[in-house]
N, CA and C of each residue as an Amber inpcrd file, in Angstrom:
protein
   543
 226.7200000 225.8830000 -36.1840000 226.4980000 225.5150000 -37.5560000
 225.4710000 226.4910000 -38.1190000 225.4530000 226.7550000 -39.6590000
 224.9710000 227.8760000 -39.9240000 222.9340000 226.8320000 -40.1640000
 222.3570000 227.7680000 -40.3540000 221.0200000 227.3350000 -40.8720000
 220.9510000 226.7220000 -42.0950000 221.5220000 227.3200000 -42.9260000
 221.6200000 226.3960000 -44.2090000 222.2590000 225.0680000 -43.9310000
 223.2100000 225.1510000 -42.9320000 224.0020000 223.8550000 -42.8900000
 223.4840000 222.4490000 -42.2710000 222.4170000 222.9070000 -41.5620000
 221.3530000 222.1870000 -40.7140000 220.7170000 221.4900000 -41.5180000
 219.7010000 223.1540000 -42.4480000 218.6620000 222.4040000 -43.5990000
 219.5530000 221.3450000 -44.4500000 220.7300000 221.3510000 -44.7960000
 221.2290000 220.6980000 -45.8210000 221.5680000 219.2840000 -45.0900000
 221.7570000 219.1990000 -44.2550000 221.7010000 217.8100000 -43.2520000
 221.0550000 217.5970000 -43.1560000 219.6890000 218.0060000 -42.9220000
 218.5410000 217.4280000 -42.5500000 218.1600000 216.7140000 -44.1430000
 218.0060000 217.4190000 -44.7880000 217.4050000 217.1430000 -45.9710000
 217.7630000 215.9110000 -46.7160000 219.6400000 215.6000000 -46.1610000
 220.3790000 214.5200000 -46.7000000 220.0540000 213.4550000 -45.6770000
 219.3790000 213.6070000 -45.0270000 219.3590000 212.0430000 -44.0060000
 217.6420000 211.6970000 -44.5050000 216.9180000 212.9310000 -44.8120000
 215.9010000 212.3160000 -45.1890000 215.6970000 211.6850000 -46.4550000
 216.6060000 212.1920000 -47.7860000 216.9280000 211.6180000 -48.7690000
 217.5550000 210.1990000 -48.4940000 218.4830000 210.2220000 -47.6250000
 218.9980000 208.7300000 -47.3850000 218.4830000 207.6820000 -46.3490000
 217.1830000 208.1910000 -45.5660000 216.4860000 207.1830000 -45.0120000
 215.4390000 206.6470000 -45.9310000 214.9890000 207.5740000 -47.1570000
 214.0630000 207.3920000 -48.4230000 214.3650000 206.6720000 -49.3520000
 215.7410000 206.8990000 -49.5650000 216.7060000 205.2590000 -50.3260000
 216.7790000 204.1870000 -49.7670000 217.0830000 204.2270000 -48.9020000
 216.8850000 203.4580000 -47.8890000 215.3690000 202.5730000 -48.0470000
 214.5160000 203.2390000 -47.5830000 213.1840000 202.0030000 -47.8520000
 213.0290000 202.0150000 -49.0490000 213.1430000 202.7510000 -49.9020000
 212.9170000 202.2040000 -51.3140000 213.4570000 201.1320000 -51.6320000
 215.0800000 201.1830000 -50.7480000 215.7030000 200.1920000 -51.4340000
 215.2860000 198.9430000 -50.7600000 214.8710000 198.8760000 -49.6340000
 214.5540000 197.5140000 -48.3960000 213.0280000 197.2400000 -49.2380000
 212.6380000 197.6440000 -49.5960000 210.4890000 197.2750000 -50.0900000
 211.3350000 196.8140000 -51.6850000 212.0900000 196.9200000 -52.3240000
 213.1070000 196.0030000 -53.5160000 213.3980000 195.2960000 -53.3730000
 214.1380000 194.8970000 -52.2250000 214.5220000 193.7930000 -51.7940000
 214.1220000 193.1540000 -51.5090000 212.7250000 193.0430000 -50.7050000
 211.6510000 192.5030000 -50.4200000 211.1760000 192.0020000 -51.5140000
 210.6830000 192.7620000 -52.2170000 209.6770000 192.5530000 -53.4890000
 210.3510000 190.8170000 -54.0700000 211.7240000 191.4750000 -54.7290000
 212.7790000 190.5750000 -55.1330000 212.9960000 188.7910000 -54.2330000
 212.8220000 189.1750000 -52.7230000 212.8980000 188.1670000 -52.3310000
 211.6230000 187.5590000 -52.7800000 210.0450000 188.0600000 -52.6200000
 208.9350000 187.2500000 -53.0470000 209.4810000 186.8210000 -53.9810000
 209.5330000 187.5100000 -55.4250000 209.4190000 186.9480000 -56.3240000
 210.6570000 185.3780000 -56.3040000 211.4810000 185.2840000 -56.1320000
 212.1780000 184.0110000 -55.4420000 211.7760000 183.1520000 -55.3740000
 210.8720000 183.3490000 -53.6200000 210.0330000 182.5540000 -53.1610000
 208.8500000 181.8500000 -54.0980000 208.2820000 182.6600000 -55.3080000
 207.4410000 182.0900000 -55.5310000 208.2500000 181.7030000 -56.9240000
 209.3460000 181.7170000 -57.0360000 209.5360000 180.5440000 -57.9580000
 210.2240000 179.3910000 -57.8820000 210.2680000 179.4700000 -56.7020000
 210.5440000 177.9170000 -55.6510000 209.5130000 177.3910000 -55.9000000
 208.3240000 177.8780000 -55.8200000 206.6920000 177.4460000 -55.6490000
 206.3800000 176.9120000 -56.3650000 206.5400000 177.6660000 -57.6210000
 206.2020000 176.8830000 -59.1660000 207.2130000 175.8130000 -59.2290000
 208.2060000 175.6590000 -58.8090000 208.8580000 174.2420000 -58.9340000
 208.3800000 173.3770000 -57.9180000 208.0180000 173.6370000 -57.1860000
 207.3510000 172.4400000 -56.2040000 205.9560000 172.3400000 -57.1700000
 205.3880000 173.5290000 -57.7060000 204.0520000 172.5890000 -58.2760000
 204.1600000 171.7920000 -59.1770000 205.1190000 172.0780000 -59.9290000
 205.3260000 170.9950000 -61.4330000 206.2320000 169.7230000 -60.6300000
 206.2870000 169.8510000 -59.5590000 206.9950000 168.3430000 -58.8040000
 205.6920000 167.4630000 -58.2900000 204.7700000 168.7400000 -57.7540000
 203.6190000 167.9320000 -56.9550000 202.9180000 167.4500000 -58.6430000
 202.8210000 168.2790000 -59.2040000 202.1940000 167.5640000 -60.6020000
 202.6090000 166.3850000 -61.1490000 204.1080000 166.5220000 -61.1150000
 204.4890000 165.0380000 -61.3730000 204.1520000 163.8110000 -60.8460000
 204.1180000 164.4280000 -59.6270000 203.8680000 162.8000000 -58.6720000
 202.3560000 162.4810000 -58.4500000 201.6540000 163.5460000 -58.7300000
 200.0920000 163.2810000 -59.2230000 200.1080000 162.5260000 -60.7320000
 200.6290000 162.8850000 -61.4610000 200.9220000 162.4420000 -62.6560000
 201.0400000 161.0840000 -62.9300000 202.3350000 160.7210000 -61.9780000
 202.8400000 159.2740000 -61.8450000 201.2100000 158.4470000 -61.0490000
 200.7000000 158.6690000 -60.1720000 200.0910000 158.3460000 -59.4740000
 198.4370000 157.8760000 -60.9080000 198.2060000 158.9010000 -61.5060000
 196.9420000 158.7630000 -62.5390000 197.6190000 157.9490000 -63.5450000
 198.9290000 157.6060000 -63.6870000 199.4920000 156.8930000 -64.6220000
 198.9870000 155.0700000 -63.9270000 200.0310000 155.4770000 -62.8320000
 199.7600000 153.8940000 -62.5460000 198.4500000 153.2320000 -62.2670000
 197.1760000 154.2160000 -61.7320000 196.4380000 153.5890000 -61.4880000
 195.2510000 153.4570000 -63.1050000 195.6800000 154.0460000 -63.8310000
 194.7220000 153.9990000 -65.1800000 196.0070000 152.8560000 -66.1320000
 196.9250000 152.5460000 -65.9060000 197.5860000 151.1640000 -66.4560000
 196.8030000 149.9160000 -65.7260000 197.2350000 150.0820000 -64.3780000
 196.1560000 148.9470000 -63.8140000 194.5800000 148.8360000 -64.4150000
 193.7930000 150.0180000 -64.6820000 192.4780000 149.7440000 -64.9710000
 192.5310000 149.3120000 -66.4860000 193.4960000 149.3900000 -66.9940000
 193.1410000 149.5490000 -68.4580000 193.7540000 147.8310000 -68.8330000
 194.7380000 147.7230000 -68.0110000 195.2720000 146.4520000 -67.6370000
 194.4860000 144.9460000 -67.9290000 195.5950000 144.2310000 -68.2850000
 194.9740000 142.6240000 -68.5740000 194.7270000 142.1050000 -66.8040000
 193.7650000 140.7980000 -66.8120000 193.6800000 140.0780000 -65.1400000
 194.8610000 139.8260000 -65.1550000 196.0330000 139.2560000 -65.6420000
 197.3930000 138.5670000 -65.5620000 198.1650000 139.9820000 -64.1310000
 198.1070000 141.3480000 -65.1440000 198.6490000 142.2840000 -65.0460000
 197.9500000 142.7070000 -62.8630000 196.7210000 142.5010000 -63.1330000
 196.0470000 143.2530000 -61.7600000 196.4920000 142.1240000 -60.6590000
 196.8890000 140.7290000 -61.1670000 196.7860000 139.9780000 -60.1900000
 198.5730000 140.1080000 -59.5900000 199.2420000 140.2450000 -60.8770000
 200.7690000 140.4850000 -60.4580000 201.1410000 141.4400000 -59.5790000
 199.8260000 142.6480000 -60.0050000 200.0190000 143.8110000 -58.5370000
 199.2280000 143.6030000 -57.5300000 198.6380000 142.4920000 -57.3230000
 198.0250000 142.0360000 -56.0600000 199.0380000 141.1040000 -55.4600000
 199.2560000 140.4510000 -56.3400000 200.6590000 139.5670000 -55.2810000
 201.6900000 139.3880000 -55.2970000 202.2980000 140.6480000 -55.8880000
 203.9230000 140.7430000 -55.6310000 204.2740000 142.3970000 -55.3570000
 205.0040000 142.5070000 -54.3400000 205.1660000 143.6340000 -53.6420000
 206.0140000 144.4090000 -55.1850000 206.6730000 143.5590000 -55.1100000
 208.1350000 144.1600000 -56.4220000 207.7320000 144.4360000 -58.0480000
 206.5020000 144.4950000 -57.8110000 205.8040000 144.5460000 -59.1490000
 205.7880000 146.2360000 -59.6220000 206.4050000 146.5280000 -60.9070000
 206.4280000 148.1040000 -61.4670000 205.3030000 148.6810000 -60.7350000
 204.0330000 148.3850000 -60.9890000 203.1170000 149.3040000 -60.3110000
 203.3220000 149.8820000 -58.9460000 203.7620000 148.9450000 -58.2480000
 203.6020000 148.8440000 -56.6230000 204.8470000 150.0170000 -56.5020000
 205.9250000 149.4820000 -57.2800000 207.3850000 150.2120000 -56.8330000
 206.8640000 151.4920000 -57.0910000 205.9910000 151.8300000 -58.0120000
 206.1620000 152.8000000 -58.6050000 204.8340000 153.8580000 -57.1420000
 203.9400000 153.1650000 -57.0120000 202.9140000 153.8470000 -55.9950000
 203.9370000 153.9090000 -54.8340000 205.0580000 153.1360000 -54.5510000
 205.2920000 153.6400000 -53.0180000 206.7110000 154.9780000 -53.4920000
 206.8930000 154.7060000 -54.5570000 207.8020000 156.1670000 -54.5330000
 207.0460000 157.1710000 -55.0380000 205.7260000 157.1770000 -55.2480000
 205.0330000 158.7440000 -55.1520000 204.7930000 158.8100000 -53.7210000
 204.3430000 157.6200000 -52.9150000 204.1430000 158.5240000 -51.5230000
 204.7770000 158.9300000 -50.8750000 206.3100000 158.4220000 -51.0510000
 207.4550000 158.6360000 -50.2700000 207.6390000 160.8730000 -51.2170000
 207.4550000 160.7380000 -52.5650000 207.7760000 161.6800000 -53.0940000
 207.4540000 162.7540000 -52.1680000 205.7150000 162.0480000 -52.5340000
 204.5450000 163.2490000 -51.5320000 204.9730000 163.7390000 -50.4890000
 204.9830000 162.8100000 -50.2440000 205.5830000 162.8960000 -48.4490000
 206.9440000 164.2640000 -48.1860000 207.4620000 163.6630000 -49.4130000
 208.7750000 165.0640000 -48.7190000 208.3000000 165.8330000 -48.9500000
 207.4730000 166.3090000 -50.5810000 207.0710000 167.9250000 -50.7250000
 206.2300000 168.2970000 -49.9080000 205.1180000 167.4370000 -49.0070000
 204.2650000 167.8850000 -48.2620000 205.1780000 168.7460000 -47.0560000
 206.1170000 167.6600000 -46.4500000 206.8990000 167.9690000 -45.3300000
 207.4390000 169.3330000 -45.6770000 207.9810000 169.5590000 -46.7450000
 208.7490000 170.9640000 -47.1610000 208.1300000 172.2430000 -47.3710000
 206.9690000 171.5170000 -47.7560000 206.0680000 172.6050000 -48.1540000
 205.4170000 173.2610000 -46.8160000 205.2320000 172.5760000 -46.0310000
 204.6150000 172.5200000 -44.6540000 205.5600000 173.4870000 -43.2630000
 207.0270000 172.9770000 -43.8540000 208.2820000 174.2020000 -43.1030000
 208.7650000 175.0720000 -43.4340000 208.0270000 175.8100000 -45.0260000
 208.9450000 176.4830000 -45.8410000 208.7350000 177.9400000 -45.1850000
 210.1200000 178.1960000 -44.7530000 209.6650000 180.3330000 -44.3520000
 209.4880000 180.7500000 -45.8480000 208.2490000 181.2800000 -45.8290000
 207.6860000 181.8530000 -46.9930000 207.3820000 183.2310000 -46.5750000
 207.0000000 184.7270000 -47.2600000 207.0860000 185.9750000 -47.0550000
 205.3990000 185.3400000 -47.1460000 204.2180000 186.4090000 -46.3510000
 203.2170000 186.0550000 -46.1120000 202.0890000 186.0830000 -47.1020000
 202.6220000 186.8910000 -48.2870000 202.0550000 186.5840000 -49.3340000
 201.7620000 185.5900000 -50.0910000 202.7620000 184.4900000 -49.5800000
 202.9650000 183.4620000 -50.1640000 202.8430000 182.1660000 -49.7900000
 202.4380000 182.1600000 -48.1050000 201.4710000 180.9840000 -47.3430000
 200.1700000 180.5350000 -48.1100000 199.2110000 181.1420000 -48.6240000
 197.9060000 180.5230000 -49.2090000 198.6920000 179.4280000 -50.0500000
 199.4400000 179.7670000 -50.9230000 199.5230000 179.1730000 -52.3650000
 200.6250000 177.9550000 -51.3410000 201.6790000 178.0830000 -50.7970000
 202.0620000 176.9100000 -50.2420000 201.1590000 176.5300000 -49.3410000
 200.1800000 176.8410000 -48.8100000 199.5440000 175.7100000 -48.2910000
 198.7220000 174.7830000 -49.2080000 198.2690000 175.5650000 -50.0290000
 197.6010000 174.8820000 -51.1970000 198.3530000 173.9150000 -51.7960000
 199.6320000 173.8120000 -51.7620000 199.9810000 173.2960000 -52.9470000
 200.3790000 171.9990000 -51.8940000 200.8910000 172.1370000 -50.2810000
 200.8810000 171.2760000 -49.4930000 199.6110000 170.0220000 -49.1150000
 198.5130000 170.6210000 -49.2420000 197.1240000 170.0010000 -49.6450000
 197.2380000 168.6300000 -50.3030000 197.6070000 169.5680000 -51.5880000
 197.5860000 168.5130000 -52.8230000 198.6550000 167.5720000 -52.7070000
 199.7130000 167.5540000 -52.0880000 200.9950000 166.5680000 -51.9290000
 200.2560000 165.8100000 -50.7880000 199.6960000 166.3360000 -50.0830000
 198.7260000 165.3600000 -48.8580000 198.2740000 164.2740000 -49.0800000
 197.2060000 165.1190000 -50.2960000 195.9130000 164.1450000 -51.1280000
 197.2020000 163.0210000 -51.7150000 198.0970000 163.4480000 -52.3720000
 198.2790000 162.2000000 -53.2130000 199.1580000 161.3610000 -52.3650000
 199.7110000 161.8670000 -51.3120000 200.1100000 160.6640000 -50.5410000
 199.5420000 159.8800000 -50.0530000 197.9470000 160.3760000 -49.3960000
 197.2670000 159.5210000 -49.1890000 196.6690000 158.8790000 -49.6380000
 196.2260000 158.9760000 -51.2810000 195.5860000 158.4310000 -52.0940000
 196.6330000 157.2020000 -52.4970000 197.8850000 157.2750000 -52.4820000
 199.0740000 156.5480000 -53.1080000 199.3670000 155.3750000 -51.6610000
 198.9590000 155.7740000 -50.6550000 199.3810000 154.7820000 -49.6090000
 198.0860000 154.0440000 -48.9770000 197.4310000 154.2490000 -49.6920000
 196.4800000 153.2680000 -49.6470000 196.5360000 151.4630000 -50.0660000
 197.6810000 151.5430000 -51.0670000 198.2350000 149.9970000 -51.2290000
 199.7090000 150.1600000 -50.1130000 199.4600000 149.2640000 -49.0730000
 200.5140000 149.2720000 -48.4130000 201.7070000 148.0520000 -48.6810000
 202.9530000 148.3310000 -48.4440000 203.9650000 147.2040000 -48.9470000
 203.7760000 145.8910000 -48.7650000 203.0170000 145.4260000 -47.9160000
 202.6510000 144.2610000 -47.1860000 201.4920000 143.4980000 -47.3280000
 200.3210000 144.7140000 -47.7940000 199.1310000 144.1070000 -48.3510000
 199.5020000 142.8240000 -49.4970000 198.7560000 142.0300000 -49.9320000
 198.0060000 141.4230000 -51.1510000 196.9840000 140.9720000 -51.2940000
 196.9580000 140.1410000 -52.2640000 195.8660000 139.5720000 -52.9270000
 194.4230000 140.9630000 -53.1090000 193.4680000 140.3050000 -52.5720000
 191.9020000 141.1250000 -53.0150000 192.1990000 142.2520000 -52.0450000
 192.8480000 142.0560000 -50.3240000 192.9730000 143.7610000 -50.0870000
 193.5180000 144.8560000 -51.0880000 194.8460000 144.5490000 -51.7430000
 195.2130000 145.2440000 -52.5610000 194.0700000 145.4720000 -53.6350000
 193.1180000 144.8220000 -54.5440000 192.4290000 145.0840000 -55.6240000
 191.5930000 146.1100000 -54.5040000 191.0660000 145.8670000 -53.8640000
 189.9010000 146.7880000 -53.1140000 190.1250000 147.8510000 -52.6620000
 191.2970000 147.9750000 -51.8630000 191.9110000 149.0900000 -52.2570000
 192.3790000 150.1290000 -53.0130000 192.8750000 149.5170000 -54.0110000
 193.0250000 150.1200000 -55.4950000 191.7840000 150.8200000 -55.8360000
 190.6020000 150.0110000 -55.6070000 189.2860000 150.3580000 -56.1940000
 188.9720000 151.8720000 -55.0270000 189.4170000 151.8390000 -54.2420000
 188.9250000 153.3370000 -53.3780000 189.9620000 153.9880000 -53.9390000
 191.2380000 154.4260000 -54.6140000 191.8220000 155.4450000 -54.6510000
 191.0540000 156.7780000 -55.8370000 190.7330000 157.7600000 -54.8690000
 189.8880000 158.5620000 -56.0680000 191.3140000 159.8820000 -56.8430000
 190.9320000 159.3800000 -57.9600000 191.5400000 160.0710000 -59.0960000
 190.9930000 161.4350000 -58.9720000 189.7870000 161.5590000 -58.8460000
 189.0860000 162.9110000 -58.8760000 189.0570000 163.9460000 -57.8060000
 189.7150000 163.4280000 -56.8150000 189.8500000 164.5790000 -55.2280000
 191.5800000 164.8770000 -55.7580000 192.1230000 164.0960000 -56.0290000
 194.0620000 164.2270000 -55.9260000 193.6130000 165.4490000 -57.3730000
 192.7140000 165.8870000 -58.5960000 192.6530000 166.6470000 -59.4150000
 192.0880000 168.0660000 -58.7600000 190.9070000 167.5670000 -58.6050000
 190.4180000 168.6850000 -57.6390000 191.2340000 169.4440000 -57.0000000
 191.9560000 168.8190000 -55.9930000 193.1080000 169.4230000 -54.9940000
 194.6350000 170.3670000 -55.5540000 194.6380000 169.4750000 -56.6730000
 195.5710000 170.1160000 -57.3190000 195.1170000 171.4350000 -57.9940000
 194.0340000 171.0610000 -58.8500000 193.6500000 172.4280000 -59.8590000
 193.4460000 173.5950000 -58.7970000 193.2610000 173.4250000 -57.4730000
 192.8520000 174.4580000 -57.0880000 194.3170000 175.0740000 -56.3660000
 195.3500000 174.0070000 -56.1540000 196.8220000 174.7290000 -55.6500000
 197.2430000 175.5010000 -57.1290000 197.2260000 174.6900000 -57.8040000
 197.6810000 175.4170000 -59.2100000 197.2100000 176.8600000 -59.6510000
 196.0470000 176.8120000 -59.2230000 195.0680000 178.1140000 -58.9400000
 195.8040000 179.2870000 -58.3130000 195.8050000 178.7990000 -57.0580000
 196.4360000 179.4750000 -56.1830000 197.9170000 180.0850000 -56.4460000
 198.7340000 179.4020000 -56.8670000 199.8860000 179.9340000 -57.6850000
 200.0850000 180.7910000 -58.5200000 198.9190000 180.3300000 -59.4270000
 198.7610000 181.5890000 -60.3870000 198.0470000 182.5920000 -60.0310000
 197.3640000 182.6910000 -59.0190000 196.9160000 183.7610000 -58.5730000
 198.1300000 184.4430000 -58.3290000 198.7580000 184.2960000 -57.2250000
 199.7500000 184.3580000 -56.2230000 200.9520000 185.1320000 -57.7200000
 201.5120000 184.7960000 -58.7240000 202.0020000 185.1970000 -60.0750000
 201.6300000 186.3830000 -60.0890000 200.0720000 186.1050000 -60.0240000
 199.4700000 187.5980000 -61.1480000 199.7500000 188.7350000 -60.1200000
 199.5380000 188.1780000 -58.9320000 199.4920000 189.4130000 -57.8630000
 200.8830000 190.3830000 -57.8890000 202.1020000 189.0410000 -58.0810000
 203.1330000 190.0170000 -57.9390000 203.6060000 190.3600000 -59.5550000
 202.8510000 190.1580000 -60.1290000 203.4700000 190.3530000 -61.7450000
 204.4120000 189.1780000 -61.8810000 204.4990000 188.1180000 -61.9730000
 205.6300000 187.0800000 -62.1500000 205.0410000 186.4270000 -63.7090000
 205.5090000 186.6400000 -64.3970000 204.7490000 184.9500000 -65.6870000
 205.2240000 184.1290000 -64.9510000 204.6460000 183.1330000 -65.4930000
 204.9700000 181.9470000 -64.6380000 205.7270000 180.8840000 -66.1490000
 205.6120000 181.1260000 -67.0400000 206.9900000 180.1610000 -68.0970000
 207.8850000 180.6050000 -68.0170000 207.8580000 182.4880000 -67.7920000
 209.9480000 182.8760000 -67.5020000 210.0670000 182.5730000 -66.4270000
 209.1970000 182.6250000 -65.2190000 209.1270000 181.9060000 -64.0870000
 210.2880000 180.2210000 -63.9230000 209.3060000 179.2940000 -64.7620000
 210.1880000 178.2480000 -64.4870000 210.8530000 177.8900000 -65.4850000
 211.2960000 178.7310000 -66.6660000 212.1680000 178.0130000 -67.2490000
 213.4750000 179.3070000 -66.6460000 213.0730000 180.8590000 -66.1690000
 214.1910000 181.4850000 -65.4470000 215.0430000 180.5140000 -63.8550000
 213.7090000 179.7310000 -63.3100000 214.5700000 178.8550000 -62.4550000
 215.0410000 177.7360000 -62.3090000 215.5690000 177.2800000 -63.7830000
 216.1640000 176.6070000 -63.9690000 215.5500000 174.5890000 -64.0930000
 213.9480000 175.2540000 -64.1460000 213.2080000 173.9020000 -64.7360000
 212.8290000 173.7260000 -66.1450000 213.5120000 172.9230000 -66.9250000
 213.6040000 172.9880000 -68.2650000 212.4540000 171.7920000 -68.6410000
 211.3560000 171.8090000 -68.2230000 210.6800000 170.8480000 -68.6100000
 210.1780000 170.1040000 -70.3590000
């Protein structure tokens, strides 16, 4: 083979091993960005069920005695139904959040955001199905509103960090994946 014919081979495999990672570190990139808008939909889920959770327990406080005693002694009472399907909620996003193969950029912010599905499960299963009467009120009285915020503002944090890093907005973010809130 002549010398030119060499250089010109050579030159084409190095051009096409150079497309090549350009094109694999794209693909990559592309998959993060994905991943983290899975993320932002798990946070506006974990928000919700924090949400639901500051709902029911500021109805109860704001609540008539008729109202606190009906969620002390009846399991089937809106409040109650409503606290055991945030923990059950919690519970899955924690679990999901907790197995998700994520690219490694993107472990802080799901763990963070796993945290906060923690907090509110545990804050939410603190009235158990079986409790009543004054355990349930006393209970009620330990669930802190202010750690399940805390916990959150700082996953939420983390997300948007996690955004800025890869250039993502985060409203074309979730209304591009299909959360129309």
């Amino acid at each position: 083979m002549p010398l030119w014919g060499g250089i010109a081979l050579g030159t084409g495999a190095v051009l096409l091993f150079a497309a090549l990672g350009v094109m694999g570190f794209l693909s990559y990139r592309a998959l993060e960005r994905r991943y983290l808008v899975r993320l932002i939909s798990r946070r506006e889920a974990v928000f919700a069920v924090r949400q639901a959770l500051e709902e029911a327990v500021v109805r109860l406080a704001e609540g008539s005695d008729e109202q606190l005693s009906l969620f002390a002694d009846d399991p089937d009472s809106q409040e109650r139904k409503m606290l055991h399907e945030v923990r059950i909620r919690a519970q899955i996003l924690k679990d999901e959040l907790d197995t998700m193969s994520l690219p490694k950029r993107l472990v802080p912010a799901a763990e963070a955001l796993g945290d906060a599905a923690f907090i509110v499960n545990r804050e939410s299963a603190k009235i158990r199905d079986n409790d009543s009467g004054p355990v349930v009120l006393s209970e009620l009285g330990t669930i802190d509103l202010g750690t399940v915020a805390e916990v959150f503002e700082r996953a939420a944090a983390a997300v948007a960090l996690t955004c800025q890093v890869l250039d993502v907005e985060e409203d074309a973010a979730v209304y591009g994946g299909g959360l129309y809130l």
